[in-house]
C-alpha positions as CSV (number, residue, x, y, z in Angstrom):
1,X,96.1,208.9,94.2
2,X,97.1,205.8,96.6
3,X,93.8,204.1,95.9
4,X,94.2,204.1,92.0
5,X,97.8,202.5,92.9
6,X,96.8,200.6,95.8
7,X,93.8,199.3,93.2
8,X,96.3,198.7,90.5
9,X,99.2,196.6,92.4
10,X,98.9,193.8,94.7
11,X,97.6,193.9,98.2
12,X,101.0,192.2,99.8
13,X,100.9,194.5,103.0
14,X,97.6,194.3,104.0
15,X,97.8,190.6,105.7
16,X,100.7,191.9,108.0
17,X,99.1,195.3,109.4
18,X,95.3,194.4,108.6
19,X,94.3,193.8,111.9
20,X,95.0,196.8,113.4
21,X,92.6,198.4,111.9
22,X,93.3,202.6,112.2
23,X,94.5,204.7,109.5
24,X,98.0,204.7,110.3
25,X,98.2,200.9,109.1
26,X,96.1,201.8,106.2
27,X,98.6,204.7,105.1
28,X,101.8,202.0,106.1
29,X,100.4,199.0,103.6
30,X,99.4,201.5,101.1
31,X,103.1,202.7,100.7
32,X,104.3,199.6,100.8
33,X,102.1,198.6,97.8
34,X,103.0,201.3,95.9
35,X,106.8,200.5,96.3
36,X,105.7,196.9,95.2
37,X,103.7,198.6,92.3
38,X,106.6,200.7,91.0
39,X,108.8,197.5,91.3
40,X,106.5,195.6,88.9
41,X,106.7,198.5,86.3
42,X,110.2,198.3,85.6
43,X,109.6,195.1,83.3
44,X,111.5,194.6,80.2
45,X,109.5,195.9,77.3
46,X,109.9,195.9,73.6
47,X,112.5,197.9,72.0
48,X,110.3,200.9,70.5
49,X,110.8,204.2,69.7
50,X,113.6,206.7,71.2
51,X,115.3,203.7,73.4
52,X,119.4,203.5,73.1
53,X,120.9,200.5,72.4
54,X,124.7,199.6,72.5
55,X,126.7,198.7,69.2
56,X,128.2,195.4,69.2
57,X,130.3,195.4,66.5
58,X,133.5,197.2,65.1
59,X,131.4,199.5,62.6
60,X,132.2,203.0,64.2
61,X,129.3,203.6,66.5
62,X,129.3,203.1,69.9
63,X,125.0,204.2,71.3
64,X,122.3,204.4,68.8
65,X,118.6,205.7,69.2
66,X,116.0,203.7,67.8
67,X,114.2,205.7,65.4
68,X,111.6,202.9,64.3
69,X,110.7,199.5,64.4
70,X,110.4,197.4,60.7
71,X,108.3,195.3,61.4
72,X,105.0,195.1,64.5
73,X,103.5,197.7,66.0
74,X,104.3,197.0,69.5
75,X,108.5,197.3,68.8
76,X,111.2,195.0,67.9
77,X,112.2,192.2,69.6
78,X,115.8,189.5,69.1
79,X,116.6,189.5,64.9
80,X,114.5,192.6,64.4
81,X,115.5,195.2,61.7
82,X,115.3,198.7,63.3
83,X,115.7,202.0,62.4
84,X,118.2,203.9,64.7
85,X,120.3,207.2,64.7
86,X,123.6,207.8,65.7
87,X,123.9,208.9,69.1
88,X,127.8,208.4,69.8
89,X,130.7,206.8,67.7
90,X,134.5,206.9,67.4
91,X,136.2,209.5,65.2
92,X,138.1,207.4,62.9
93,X,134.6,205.0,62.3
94,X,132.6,204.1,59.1
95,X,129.9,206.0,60.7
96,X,129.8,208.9,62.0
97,X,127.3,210.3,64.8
98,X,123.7,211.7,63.4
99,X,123.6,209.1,60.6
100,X,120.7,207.3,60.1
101,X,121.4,203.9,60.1
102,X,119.7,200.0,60.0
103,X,120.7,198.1,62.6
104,X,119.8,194.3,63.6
105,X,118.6,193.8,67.0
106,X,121.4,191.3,68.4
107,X,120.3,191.4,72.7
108,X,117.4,192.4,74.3
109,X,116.4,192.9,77.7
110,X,113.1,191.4,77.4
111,X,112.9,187.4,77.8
112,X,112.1,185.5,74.4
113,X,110.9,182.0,74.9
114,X,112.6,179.0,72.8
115,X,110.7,175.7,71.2
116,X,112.4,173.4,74.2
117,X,110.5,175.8,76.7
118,X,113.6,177.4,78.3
119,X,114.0,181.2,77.8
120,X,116.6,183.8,76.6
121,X,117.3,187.1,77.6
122,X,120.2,189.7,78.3
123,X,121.3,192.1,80.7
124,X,121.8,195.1,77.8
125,X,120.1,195.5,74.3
126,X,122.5,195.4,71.7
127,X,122.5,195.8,67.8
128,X,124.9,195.2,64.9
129,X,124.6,197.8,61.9
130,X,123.7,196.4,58.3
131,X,123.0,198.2,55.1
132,X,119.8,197.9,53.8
133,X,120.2,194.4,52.0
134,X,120.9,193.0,55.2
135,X,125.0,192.7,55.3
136,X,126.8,193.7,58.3
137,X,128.9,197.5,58.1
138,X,131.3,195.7,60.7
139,X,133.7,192.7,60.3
140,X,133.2,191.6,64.2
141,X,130.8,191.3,66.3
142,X,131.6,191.3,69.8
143,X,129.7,189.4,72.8
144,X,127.0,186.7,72.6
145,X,124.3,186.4,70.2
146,X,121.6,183.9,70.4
147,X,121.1,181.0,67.6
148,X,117.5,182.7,66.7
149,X,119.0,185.1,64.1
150,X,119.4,181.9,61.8
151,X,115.9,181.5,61.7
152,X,115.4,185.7,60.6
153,X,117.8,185.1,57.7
154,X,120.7,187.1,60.0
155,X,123.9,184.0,58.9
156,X,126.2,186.5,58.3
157,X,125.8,187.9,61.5
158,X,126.4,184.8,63.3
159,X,129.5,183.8,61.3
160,X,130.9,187.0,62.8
161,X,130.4,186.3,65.9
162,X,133.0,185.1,68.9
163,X,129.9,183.3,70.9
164,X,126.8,181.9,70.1
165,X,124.4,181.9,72.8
């Protein structure tokens, strides 16, 4: 089992113990690649199936799961429509917990580059709830939200908003 990880990750510990040359060092740079290895696979992925997100705007929820991504295969990514359930919201919300719901995907953890070469990305992955023409449940939307949702035909959305990122 070390060798298909110590195959799969970067050799980063062998040039400090690889002299040595006994088992011991072996076993050493092996763990020490495998830490490395399950370092790298905590990357920022799409948003896909089953992942919470936070709800960023005054609509009643507070966490929804995402049931399905509109539109790729891979998942959604910043100005995606999703699909997403209800996982907790206030009592005295629109919507109430177990509804199914669309929701526009407003932060996400993975990076998105931009046309001037610089890159956006967030520390959470957020979404604002919309009804399925596209108009926002809320009347606020709290929290950044980056200038790409113009291009997705998401204006309302940014109108709402306190900061534009």
């Amino acid at each position: 089992m070390a060798g298909f990880f110590a195959s799969k990750c970067s050799r980063v510990g062998r040039s400090l113990l690889g002299g040595l040359g006994n088992n011991l060092s072996a076993s050493v740079s092996t763990q020490h690649e495998m830490t490395h290895c399950n370092f790298l696979s905590q990357l920022r992925t799409f948003i896909q199936m089953r992942t919470v997100l936070k709800v960023v705007d005054n609509s009643g929820a507070k966490k929804v799961m995402c049931i399905q991504a509109l539109k790729g295969k891979k998942g959604a990514r910043l100005g995606d429509t999703i699909i997403a359930s209800v996982k907790e919201a206030y009592p005295n919300g629109k919507v109430k917990k177990g509804k199914v719901v669309y929701g526009v995907v407003v932060r996400a953890a993975m990076q998105k580059g931009r046309c001037d070469g610089s890159e956006v990305k967030f520390d959470d992955n957020a979404v604002v709830l919309v009804d399925k023409q596209g108009q926002p449940i809320g009347t606020r939307v709290f929290g950044p939200v980056p200038h790409e949702l113009r291009q997705k035909k998401h204006v309302k959305i940014l109108s709402l908003a306190g900061h534009i990122a």
